[in-house]
N, C-alpha and C positions, 0 to 999 in steps of 0.2 A: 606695300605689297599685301591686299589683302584677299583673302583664299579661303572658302570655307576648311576645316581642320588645321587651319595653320594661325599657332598663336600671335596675338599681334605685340603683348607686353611681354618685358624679361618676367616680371612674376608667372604669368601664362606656360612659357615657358619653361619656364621650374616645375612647376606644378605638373603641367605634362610631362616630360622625361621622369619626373617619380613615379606619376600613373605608371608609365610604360614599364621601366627599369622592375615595376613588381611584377607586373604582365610576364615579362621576359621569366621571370624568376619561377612564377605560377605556370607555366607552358614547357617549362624545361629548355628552355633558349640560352641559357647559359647556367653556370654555378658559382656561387659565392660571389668574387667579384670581377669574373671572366665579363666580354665582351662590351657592348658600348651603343649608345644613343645619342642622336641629335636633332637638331629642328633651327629652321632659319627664326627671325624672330619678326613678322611682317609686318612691324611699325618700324622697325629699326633696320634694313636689308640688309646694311653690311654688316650684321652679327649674328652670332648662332648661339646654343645652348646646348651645351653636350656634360655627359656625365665625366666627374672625375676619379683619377687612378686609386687602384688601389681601394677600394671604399664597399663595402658588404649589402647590397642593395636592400637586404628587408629592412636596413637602418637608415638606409637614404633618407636624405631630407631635403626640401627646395632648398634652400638657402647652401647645399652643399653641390650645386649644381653651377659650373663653369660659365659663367659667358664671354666670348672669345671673336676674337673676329675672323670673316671666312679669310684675311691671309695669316692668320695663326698667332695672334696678337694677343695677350690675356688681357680682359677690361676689366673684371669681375670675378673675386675668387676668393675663397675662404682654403680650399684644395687645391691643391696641384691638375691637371684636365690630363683625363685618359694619356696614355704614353700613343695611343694609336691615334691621337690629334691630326698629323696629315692626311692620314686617310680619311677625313671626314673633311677638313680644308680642301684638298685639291680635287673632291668631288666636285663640292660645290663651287671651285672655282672654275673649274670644267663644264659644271651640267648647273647654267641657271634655273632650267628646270628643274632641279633637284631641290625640294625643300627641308625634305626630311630623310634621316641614316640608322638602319639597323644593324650594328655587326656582331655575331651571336655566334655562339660555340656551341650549337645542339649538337645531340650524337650521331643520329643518322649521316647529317649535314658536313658531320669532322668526320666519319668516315670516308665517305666520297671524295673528298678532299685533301685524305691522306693516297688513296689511292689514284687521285688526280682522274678522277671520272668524273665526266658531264653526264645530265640527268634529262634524260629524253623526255619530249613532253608525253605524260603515259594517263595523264588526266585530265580531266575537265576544270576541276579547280587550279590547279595548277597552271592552266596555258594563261585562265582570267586573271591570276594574280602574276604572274610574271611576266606574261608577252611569250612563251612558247618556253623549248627544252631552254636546260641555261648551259654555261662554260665552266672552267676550270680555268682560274685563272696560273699563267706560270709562277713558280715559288718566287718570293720575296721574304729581305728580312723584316719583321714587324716591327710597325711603327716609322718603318723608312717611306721616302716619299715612293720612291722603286713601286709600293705596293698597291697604290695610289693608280700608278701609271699603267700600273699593268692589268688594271681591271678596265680600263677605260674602252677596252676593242669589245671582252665579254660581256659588257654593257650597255654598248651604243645601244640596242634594242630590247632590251629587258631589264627587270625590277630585280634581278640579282644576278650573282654569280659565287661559283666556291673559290676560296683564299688555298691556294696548294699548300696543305701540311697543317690548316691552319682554322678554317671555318666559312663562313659565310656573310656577306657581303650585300643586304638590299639595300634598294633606294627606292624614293617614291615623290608624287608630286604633295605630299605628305607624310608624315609622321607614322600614321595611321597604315597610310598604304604599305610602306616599307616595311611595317612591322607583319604586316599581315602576308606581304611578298615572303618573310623571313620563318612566319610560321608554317605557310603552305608549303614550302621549299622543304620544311624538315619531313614534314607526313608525308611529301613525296619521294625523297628520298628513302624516308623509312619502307614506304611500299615496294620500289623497286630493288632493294639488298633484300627483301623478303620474297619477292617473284621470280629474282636471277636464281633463286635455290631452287628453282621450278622447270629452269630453261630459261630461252629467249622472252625479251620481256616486249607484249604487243605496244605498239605507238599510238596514238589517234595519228587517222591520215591529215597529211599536210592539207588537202582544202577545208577540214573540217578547225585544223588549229589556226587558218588565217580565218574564218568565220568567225569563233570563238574568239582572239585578240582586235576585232573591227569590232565586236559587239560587245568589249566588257575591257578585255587592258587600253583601248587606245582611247574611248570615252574617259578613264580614269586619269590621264593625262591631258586633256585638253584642255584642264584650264575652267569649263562651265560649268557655272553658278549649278546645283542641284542634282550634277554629275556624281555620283559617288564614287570614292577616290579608291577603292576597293573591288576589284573584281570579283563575281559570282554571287 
């Protein structure tokens, strides 16, 4: 399986998820050693690389990085692999498209998700990296497959959703994408808890956010060579 942004070796692999896992860290995407990454590994398709439980990410290291197979199998492991292992498995068993998984606890983001509100599309950045407003998905307990399942509707059409009670949830035809689904998700939600103290918060109209997803989220998903996997 080979994809520009999607590594082809388990080293690749490793290596990426540390990149990212400091990213998360430096962007406020999560603390200490909240939330979780992954990536298919496109020499190898049926395995993935995701980070493991428990572990303080500015000490990460490749070699502390899980590789597992998409039906939840351990192959490779120095650590124990995140406790939220299904929910990274049953995506990809679900969404072949799916290559790469962001699940982050930013604040804005565990807001809305404690209050079980969806995030209307209120930006331009935001419709390009997710595909339009996104859901809330119903509560589940973490790390049950329940959680897995129940994203799978607030999904079908976009690059994330909120975990009710709990955080957020991207995905992407890479790594790359998801991660950056997960960051424009938080600045959008941060904008909108800061405009609802103002009143009603305005939308982009609908024909202007299927413009905006034909011209930047649907390219980023098709798959071509030189397409970038990143909207806007």
């Amino acid at each position: 399986m080979t994809r520009p942004g999607l590594p082809e070796t388990r080293g690749e692999a490793r290596e990426m998820l540390v990149l990212f896992c400091r990213r998360m860290i430096e962007a406020h995407l999560a603390y200490y050693t909240s939330g979780n990454l992954s990536t298919r590994i496109g020499g190898e398709p049926g395995l993935i690389a995701i980070t493991p439980t428990s572990t303080a990410y500015d000490t990460l290291r490749a070699e502390d990085i899980v590789i597992a197979t998409v039906a939840g199998e351990v192959v490779e492991a120095r650590l124990a692999p995140t406790s939220e292992l299904p929910l990274h498995t049953l995506t990809y068993q679900d969404r072949p498209d799916v290559l790469g998984i962001a699940h982050v606890h930013s604040a804005a983001a565990m807001t809305m998700s404690v209050l079980g509100w969806d995030l209307p599309p209120i930006l331009h950045g935001f419709v390009s990296a997710c595909g339009g407003g996104i859901a809330a998905a119903p509560y589940a307990k973490g790390g049950t497959d329940e959680m897995a399942t129940l994203t799978r509707e607030p999904l079908r059409d976009r690059s994330a959703c909120f975990l009710r009670n709990h955080g957020t949830l991207a995905i992407g035809p890479t790594l790359e994408h998801a991660f950056n689904a997960a960051t424009v998700t938080e600045g959008a939600a941060d904008a909108y808890l800061r405009a609802r103290a103002f009143g009603e918060v305005p939308e982009i109209p609908a024909d202007d956010v299927a413009r905006i997803r034909a011209r930047f989220w649907e390219p980023a998903w098709s798959g071509l060579a030189g397409v970038p996997t990143h909207g806007g």
